[in-house]
C-alpha positions in Angstrom: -189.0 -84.1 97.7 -189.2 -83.7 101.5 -185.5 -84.3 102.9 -186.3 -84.0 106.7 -189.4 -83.4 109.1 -189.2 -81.0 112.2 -191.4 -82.0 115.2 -192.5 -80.0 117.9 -193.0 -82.4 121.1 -195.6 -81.3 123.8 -199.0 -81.7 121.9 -197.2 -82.8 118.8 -195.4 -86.0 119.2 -196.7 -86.5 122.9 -200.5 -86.5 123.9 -201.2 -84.2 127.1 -203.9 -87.1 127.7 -201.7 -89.9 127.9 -198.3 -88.6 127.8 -197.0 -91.3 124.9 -196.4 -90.9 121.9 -199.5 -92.5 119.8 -198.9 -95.2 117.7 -200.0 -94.1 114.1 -196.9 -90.9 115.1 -195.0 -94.3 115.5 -195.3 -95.9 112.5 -194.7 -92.4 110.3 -191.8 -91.9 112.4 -190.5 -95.9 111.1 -191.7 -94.7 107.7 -189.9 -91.8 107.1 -186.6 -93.2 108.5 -187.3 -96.5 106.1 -187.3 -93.8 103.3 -184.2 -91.7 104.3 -186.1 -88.7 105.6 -184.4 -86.8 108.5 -186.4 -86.5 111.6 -185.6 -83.6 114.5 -187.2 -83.2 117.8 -187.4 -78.9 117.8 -189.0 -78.2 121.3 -188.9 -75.4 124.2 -188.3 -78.2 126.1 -184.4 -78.8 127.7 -182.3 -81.7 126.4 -182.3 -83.5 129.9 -186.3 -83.7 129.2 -186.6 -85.7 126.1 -185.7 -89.2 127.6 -189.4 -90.7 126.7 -188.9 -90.3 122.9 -185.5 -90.8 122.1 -186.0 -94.5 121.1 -187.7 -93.0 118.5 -183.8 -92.6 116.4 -184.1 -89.1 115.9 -180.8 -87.4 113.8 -180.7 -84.3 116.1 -182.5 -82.0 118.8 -183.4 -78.0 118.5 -184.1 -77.5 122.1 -184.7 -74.6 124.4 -186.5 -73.2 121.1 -183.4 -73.3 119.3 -180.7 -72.2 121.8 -179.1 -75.6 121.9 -179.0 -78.0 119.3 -177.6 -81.6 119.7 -176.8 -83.8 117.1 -177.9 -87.9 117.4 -174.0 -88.3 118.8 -174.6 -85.8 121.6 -172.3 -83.1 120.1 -173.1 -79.4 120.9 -173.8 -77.5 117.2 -175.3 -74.3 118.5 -175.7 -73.0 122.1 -176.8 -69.3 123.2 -176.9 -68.4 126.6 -179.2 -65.0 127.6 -178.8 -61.5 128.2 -177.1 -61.0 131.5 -178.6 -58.2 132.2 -181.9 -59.0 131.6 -181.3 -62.3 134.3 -180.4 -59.6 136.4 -183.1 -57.7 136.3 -185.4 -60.6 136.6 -184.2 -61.9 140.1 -184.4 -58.4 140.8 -187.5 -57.9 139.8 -189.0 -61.4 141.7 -187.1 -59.9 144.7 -189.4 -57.2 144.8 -192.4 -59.3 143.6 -193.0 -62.3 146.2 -195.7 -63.6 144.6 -193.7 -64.0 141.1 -192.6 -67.2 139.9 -190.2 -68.2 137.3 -187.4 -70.6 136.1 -184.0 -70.9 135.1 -183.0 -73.9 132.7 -179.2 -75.2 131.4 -178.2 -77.7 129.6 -177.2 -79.0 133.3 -181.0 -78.5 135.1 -183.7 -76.8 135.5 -184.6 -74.8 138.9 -187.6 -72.7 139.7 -188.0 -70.2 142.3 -191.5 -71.1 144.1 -193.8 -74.0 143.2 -197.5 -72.9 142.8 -200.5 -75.1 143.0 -200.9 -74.2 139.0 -197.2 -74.5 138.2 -197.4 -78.1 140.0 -200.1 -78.9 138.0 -198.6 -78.1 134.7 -195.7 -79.8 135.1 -198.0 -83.3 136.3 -199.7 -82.5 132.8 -196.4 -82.4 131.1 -195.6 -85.9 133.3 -192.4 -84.0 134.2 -191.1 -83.9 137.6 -191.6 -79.9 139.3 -188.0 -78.3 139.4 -186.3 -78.2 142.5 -186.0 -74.9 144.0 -182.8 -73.2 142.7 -180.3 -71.2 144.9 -179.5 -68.0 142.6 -177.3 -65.8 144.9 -174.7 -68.3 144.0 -175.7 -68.8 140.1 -173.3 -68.6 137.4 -175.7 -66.6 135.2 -173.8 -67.4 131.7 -175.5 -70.4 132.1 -179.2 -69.4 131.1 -180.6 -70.7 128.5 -184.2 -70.4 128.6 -186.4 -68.7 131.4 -189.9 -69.5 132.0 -192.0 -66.2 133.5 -195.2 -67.3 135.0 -197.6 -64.8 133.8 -200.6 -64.3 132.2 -200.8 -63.0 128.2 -201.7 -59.5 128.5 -199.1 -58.9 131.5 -196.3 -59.7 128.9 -195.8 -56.9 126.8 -195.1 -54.7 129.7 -193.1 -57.2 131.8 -190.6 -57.8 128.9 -190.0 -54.2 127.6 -189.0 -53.0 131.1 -187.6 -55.8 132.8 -185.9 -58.7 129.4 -185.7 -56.2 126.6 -182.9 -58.2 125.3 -185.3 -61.5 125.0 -188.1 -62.5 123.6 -190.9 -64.6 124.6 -193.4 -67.2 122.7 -195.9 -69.2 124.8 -198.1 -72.6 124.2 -200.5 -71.9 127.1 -201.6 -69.0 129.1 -200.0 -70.0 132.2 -196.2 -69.1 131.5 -194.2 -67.8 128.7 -190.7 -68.9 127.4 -187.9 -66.4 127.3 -185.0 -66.6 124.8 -182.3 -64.6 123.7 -183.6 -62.0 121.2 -183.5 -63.4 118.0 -183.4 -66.8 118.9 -186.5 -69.3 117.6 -186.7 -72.7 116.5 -186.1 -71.5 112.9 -182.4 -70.9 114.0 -182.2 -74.1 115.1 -183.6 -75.6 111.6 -181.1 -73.6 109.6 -178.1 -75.3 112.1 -179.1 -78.5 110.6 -180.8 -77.7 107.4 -176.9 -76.1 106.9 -174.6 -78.9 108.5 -176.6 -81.7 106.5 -176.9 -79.3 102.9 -180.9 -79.7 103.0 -182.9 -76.9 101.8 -185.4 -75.4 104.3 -188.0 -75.9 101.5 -187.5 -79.7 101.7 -188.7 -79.9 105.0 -191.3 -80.4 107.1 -192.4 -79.1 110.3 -195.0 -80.3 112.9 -196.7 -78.0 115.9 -199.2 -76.8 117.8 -197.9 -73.9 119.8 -197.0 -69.9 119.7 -193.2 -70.7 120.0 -194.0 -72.8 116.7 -195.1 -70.1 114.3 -191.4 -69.3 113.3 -190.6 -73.0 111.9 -193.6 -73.2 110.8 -193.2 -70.0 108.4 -189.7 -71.4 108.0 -190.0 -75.2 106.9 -191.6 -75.9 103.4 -194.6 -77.1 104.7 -196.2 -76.2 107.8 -198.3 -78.3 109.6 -200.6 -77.2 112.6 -202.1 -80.0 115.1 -206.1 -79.9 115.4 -205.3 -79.0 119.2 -203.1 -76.1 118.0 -203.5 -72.7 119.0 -205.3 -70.4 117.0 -202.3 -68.3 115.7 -200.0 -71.4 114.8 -203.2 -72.6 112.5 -203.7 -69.2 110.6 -199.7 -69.3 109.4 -200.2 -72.5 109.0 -200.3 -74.6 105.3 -202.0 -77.7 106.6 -204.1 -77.8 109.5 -204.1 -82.0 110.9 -206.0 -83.6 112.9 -205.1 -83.5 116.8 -202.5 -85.5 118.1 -204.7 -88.0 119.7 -206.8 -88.4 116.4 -203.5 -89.7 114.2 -202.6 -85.8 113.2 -198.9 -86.4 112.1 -200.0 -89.8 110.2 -203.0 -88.4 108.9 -200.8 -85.1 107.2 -197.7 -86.8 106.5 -200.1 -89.2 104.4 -202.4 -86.5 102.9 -198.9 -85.1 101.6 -197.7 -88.2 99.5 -194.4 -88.6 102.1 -195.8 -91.5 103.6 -198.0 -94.8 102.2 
Protein backbone atom coordinates (compact mmCIF):
# COMPACT_ATOMS: atom_id res chain seq x y z
CA UNK A 1 0.00 0.00 0.00
CA UNK A 2 1.58 3.25 -1.09
CA UNK A 3 2.13 5.46 2.19
CA UNK A 4 3.56 8.65 0.49
CA UNK A 5 4.37 10.06 -3.17
CA UNK A 6 7.65 12.09 -3.90
CA UNK A 7 7.40 14.74 -6.72
CA UNK A 8 9.91 16.30 -8.57
CA UNK A 9 8.65 19.99 -9.65
CA UNK A 10 10.16 21.48 -12.87
CA UNK A 11 8.55 19.27 -15.72
CA UNK A 12 6.74 17.18 -13.08
CA UNK A 13 4.31 19.05 -11.14
CA UNK A 14 4.81 22.43 -13.24
CA UNK A 15 4.45 22.57 -17.15
CA UNK A 16 7.53 24.54 -18.80
CA UNK A 17 4.58 25.57 -21.24
CA UNK A 18 2.41 27.19 -18.97
CA UNK A 19 4.18 27.32 -15.75
CA UNK A 20 0.98 25.86 -13.57
CA UNK A 21 0.44 23.10 -12.33
CA UNK A 22 -2.25 21.14 -14.65
CA UNK A 23 -5.34 20.39 -13.26
CA UNK A 24 -5.74 16.51 -13.54
CA UNK A 25 -1.90 16.84 -11.12
CA UNK A 26 -4.62 18.79 -9.03
CA UNK A 27 -7.06 16.58 -8.53
CA UNK A 28 -4.53 13.40 -7.74
CA UNK A 29 -2.78 15.73 -5.43
CA UNK A 30 -6.75 16.20 -3.49
CA UNK A 31 -7.02 12.45 -3.96
CA UNK A 32 -4.18 11.21 -2.41
CA UNK A 33 -4.43 13.58 0.62
CA UNK A 34 -8.43 12.48 0.87
CA UNK A 35 -6.83 9.01 1.22
CA UNK A 36 -4.05 9.69 3.84
CA UNK A 37 -1.13 9.49 1.38
CA UNK A 38 1.89 11.68 2.11
CA UNK A 39 2.85 14.04 -0.60
CA UNK A 40 6.65 15.83 -0.73
CA UNK A 41 7.88 18.39 -3.17
CA UNK A 42 11.75 16.78 -3.76
CA UNK A 43 13.31 19.44 -6.20
CA UNK A 44 16.91 21.04 -7.11
CA UNK A 45 15.11 23.93 -6.66
CA UNK A 46 15.70 26.34 -3.31
CA UNK A 47 12.99 26.59 -0.61
CA UNK A 48 12.43 30.39 -1.32
CA UNK A 49 11.34 29.07 -4.94
CA UNK A 50 8.38 26.93 -4.35
CA UNK A 51 5.77 29.77 -3.44
CA UNK A 52 3.46 28.74 -6.68
CA UNK A 53 2.66 25.22 -5.30
CA UNK A 54 2.50 25.41 -1.81
CA UNK A 55 -1.37 25.67 -1.70
CA UNK A 56 -1.08 22.40 -2.86
CA UNK A 57 -0.72 21.14 1.38
CA UNK A 58 2.25 19.40 0.81
CA UNK A 59 3.72 17.48 4.35
CA UNK A 60 7.44 18.47 3.63
CA UNK A 61 10.05 19.74 1.00
CA UNK A 62 13.61 17.86 -0.15
CA UNK A 63 15.07 20.84 -1.78
CA UNK A 64 18.48 21.76 -3.15
CA UNK A 65 18.32 17.83 -4.20
CA UNK A 66 18.16 16.88 -0.79
CA UNK A 67 20.52 19.22 1.08
CA UNK A 68 17.63 20.92 2.93
CA UNK A 69 14.58 19.36 3.93
CA UNK A 70 11.62 21.34 5.48
CA UNK A 71 8.82 19.90 7.11
CA UNK A 72 5.00 21.46 6.33
CA UNK A 73 5.74 23.62 9.80
CA UNK A 74 8.85 25.20 8.33
CA UNK A 75 11.25 23.26 10.66
CA UNK A 76 14.79 22.51 9.36
CA UNK A 77 15.24 18.34 9.34
CA UNK A 78 18.36 18.08 7.37
CA UNK A 79 20.69 20.78 5.99
CA UNK A 80 24.35 20.23 4.26
CA UNK A 81 26.31 22.97 3.23
CA UNK A 82 29.38 22.21 0.50
CA UNK A 83 32.84 21.63 0.37
CA UNK A 84 34.74 24.76 1.20
CA UNK A 85 37.31 24.00 -0.68
CA UNK A 86 35.83 23.19 -3.72
CA UNK A 87 33.73 26.98 -3.42
CA UNK A 88 37.03 28.04 -3.29
CA UNK A 89 38.36 26.75 -6.11
CA UNK A 90 35.31 27.61 -8.05
CA UNK A 91 35.52 31.49 -7.60
CA UNK A 92 38.97 30.85 -8.34
CA UNK A 93 38.49 29.16 -11.17
CA UNK A 94 35.68 31.84 -12.69
CA UNK A 95 38.44 34.45 -11.80
CA UNK A 96 40.50 33.11 -14.21
CA UNK A 97 37.63 32.19 -16.71
CA UNK A 98 35.59 35.53 -17.56
CA UNK A 99 33.42 34.02 -19.64
CA UNK A 100 32.25 31.36 -16.85
CA UNK A 101 29.03 31.65 -15.22
CA UNK A 102 27.72 30.08 -12.19
CA UNK A 103 25.54 30.46 -9.00
CA UNK A 104 25.50 30.23 -5.43
CA UNK A 105 22.16 29.33 -3.54
CA UNK A 106 21.14 29.38 0.53
CA UNK A 107 18.38 28.89 2.14
CA UNK A 108 18.58 32.86 2.41
CA UNK A 109 19.06 33.60 -1.79
CA UNK A 110 20.27 32.80 -4.64
CA UNK A 111 23.11 35.01 -6.52
CA UNK A 112 24.72 34.42 -9.80
CA UNK A 113 27.89 35.88 -11.04
CA UNK A 114 27.02 37.13 -14.81
CA UNK A 115 23.70 36.92 -16.55
CA UNK A 116 23.88 35.45 -20.13
CA UNK A 117 21.36 35.82 -22.82
CA UNK A 118 20.90 31.81 -22.38
CA UNK A 119 20.97 31.89 -18.52
CA UNK A 120 18.13 34.81 -18.88
CA UNK A 121 16.32 32.74 -20.89
CA UNK A 122 16.23 29.67 -18.73
CA UNK A 123 15.22 31.27 -15.87
CA UNK A 124 11.98 33.20 -18.00
CA UNK A 125 11.35 29.36 -18.86
CA UNK A 126 11.40 28.39 -15.34
CA UNK A 127 9.04 31.80 -14.78
CA UNK A 128 11.61 32.62 -12.00
CA UNK A 129 13.11 35.90 -11.58
CA UNK A 130 17.27 35.90 -12.84
CA UNK A 131 19.38 36.08 -9.58
CA UNK A 132 20.84 39.25 -8.75
CA UNK A 133 24.45 39.45 -9.07
CA UNK A 134 26.18 38.30 -5.87
CA UNK A 135 29.21 40.07 -4.14
CA UNK A 136 31.52 36.94 -3.13
CA UNK A 137 34.72 38.60 -1.74
CA UNK A 138 32.54 39.20 1.19
CA UNK A 139 30.57 35.69 1.23
CA UNK A 140 30.32 33.57 4.21
CA UNK A 141 31.07 30.43 2.20
CA UNK A 142 29.43 27.85 4.93
CA UNK A 143 26.46 28.95 3.48
CA UNK A 144 26.43 26.97 0.04
CA UNK A 145 24.18 24.85 -0.59
CA UNK A 146 23.84 24.15 -4.07
CA UNK A 147 25.96 25.61 -7.00
CA UNK A 148 24.79 25.77 -10.50
CA UNK A 149 27.95 25.64 -13.18
CA UNK A 150 26.91 26.74 -16.56
CA UNK A 151 28.36 24.25 -18.76
CA UNK A 152 27.83 22.03 -21.41
CA UNK A 153 27.65 17.92 -20.68
CA UNK A 154 30.81 16.76 -22.01
CA UNK A 155 32.83 19.73 -20.28
CA UNK A 156 31.68 18.20 -16.86
CA UNK A 157 33.65 15.35 -16.16
CA UNK A 158 36.88 17.36 -16.34
CA UNK A 159 35.61 20.58 -14.67
CA UNK A 160 34.50 18.65 -11.50
CA UNK A 161 37.44 16.20 -11.00
CA UNK A 162 39.89 19.18 -10.98
CA UNK A 163 38.14 22.04 -9.80
CA UNK A 164 34.62 20.34 -6.98
CA UNK A 165 36.09 16.88 -6.36
CA UNK A 166 34.30 16.93 -3.23
CA UNK A 167 30.72 17.41 -5.11
CA UNK A 168 28.77 15.95 -7.33
CA UNK A 169 26.65 17.08 -10.08
CA UNK A 170 23.21 15.81 -11.87
CA UNK A 171 21.62 17.94 -14.58
CA UNK A 172 17.94 18.26 -16.21
CA UNK A 173 19.10 20.16 -19.30
CA UNK A 174 22.26 20.72 -21.14
CA UNK A 175 22.63 24.21 -20.28
CA UNK A 176 23.89 24.02 -16.52
CA UNK A 177 24.53 21.34 -14.00
CA UNK A 178 23.61 21.23 -10.21
CA UNK A 179 26.47 20.79 -7.76
CA UNK A 180 25.90 19.17 -4.27
CA UNK A 181 27.90 17.93 -1.63
CA UNK A 182 29.29 14.43 -2.48
CA UNK A 183 26.87 12.04 -1.51
CA UNK A 184 24.05 14.19 -1.26
CA UNK A 185 20.79 13.21 -3.78
CA UNK A 186 17.18 13.46 -3.31
CA UNK A 187 17.27 9.90 -1.99
CA UNK A 188 18.81 11.34 1.28
CA UNK A 189 16.24 13.52 1.43
CA UNK A 190 13.42 10.64 1.11
CA UNK A 191 15.05 8.56 3.78
CA UNK A 192 14.88 11.99 6.23
CA UNK A 193 11.25 11.63 5.92
CA UNK A 194 10.59 8.09 5.04
CA UNK A 195 12.59 7.79 8.79
CA UNK A 196 10.89 10.72 10.82
CA UNK A 197 7.33 9.53 9.68
CA UNK A 198 8.27 5.38 10.00
CA UNK A 199 7.23 4.77 6.18
CA UNK A 200 9.13 2.35 4.30
CA UNK A 201 10.94 3.55 1.14
CA UNK A 202 9.08 0.71 -0.65
CA UNK A 203 5.68 2.31 0.16
CA UNK A 204 6.39 5.22 -1.86
CA UNK A 205 6.18 6.76 -4.77
CA UNK A 206 8.24 9.02 -6.73
CA UNK A 207 7.47 11.31 -9.79
CA UNK A 208 10.36 12.89 -12.35
CA UNK A 209 11.70 13.74 -15.39
CA UNK A 210 15.24 14.72 -14.83
CA UNK A 211 19.04 13.36 -14.34
CA UNK A 212 19.05 14.63 -10.68
CA UNK A 213 15.91 12.24 -10.48
CA UNK A 214 17.44 8.93 -11.20
CA UNK A 215 18.50 8.36 -7.40
CA UNK A 216 14.78 8.62 -6.03
CA UNK A 217 13.67 7.08 -8.63
CA UNK A 218 15.90 3.88 -7.89
CA UNK A 219 15.03 4.63 -4.29
CA UNK A 220 11.18 4.95 -3.97
CA UNK A 221 9.05 1.72 -4.64
CA UNK A 222 7.82 2.77 -7.70
CA UNK A 223 9.44 4.94 -10.13
CA UNK A 224 7.75 6.97 -12.36
CA UNK A 225 9.37 8.81 -15.40
CA UNK A 226 7.30 11.84 -17.24
CA UNK A 227 6.82 11.34 -21.17
CA UNK A 228 9.03 14.65 -21.38
CA UNK A 229 11.68 12.92 -19.26
CA UNK A 230 15.14 12.54 -20.17
CA UNK A 231 16.25 9.47 -21.69
CA UNK A 232 18.31 8.17 -18.65
CA UNK A 233 15.49 8.88 -15.94
CA UNK A 234 13.11 6.56 -18.29
CA UNK A 235 15.54 3.51 -18.67
CA UNK A 236 15.75 3.21 -14.51
CA UNK A 237 12.58 3.98 -14.64
CA UNK A 238 9.36 1.33 -13.58
CA UNK A 239 6.62 3.34 -15.30
CA UNK A 240 7.16 5.55 -18.02
CA UNK A 241 3.69 8.36 -17.89
CA UNK A 242 2.51 10.42 -20.12
CA UNK A 243 4.15 14.12 -20.22
CA UNK A 244 3.16 16.54 -17.79
CA UNK A 245 0.96 18.50 -20.09
CA UNK A 246 -0.88 15.21 -21.22
CA UNK A 247 -2.24 14.35 -17.39
CA UNK A 248 1.27 12.16 -16.65
CA UNK A 249 0.91 12.09 -12.77
CA UNK A 250 -3.07 11.36 -13.00
CA UNK A 251 -2.71 9.11 -15.78
CA UNK A 252 0.16 6.80 -13.58
CA UNK A 253 -1.10 7.35 -10.17
CA UNK A 254 -4.45 5.83 -11.77
CA UNK A 255 -2.86 3.09 -13.91
CA UNK A 256 -1.31 1.99 -10.32
CA UNK A 257 -4.69 1.51 -8.42
CA UNK A 258 -3.60 4.63 -5.77
CA UNK A 259 -6.08 6.78 -7.22
CA UNK A 260 -10.00 6.24 -8.73
Amino acid sequence: MTKAVFFDVDGTLLSFRTHQVPSSTEKAISLLKERGIKIFVSTGRSINSLESIKHLGFDGYITFNGGYCVGADGQTLYRKTMHEGDIAALLAHADENPDFCFSFMSEREVTINRVTPPVASMYRMLNLDTPPLGDYRNMDLDTVLQANVFIPPEEEPAFMQTVMPNSVATRWTPLFADVNPHGQSKKVGIDVFCTRLGIDPAATIAFGDGGNDVTMLQHCGVGVAMGNAVDSLKAVADYVTDEVDEDGVYKALKHFGVID
